[in-house]
N, C-alpha and C positions, 0 to 999 in steps of 0.2 A: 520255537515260537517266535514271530515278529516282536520285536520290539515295542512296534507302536499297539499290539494287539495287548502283549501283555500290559503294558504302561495302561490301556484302556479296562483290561481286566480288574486291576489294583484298585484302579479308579472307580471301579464301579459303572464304567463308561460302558460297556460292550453288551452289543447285543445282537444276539445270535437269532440266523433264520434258520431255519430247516428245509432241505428239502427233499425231493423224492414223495412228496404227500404225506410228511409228518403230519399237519396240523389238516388234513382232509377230514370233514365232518365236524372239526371244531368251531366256536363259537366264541365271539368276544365278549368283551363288560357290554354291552346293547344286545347281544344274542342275536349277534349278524353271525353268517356263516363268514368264516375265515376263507380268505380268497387263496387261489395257488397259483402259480406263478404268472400264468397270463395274468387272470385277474389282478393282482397285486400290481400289475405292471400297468395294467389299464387307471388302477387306483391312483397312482401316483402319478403318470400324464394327466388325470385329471385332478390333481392338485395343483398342479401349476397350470392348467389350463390349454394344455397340450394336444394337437391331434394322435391318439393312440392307432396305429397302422399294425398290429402286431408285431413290433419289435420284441428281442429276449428284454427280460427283466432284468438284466446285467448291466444291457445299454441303457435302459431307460435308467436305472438307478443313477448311473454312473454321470449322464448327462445333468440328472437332477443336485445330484450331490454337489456338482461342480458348479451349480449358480445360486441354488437354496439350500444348502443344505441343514442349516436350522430348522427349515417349515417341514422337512422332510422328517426327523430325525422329532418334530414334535409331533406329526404324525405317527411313525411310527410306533412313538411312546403311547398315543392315545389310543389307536388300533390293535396295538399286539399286547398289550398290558391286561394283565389281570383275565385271558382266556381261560374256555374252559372245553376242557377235553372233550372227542368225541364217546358216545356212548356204548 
């Protein structure tokens, strides 16, 4: 395990995505449908106010992380927090 992944574990810091369509059909605290990869990636160009082009969501994360990554990372927190499975 990385270093900095565990040091985030301990911390309480990490927070893990899924993919493959883990969270497909699920629902957050608002009972939005949980977006998957495109979406999520559309999500977060448009938090910083970005033209989303279908880039992977690897890049767009990556590029976001590198200039906001607080707004990002408080997003996250308020988007993926407290879901609820699909049925």
């Amino acid at each position: 395990m990385l270093p900095e992944i565990k040091t985030a574990y301990q911390g309480g810091r990490l927070m893990l995505l899924l993919g493959a369509g883990a969270s497909d059909k699920s629902h957050d605290s608002n009972d939005l449908e949980m977006p998957m990869g495109n979406g999520l990636a559309k999500e977060l160009a448009d938090l910083v106010n970005w033209n989303y082009n279908g880039e992977l969501l690897s890049n767009v994360y990556s590029a976001i992380n590198a200039v906001d990554s607080a707004r990002m990372h408080t997003y996250f927190r308020g988007r993926l927090t407290n879901t609820k499975p699909s049925v």
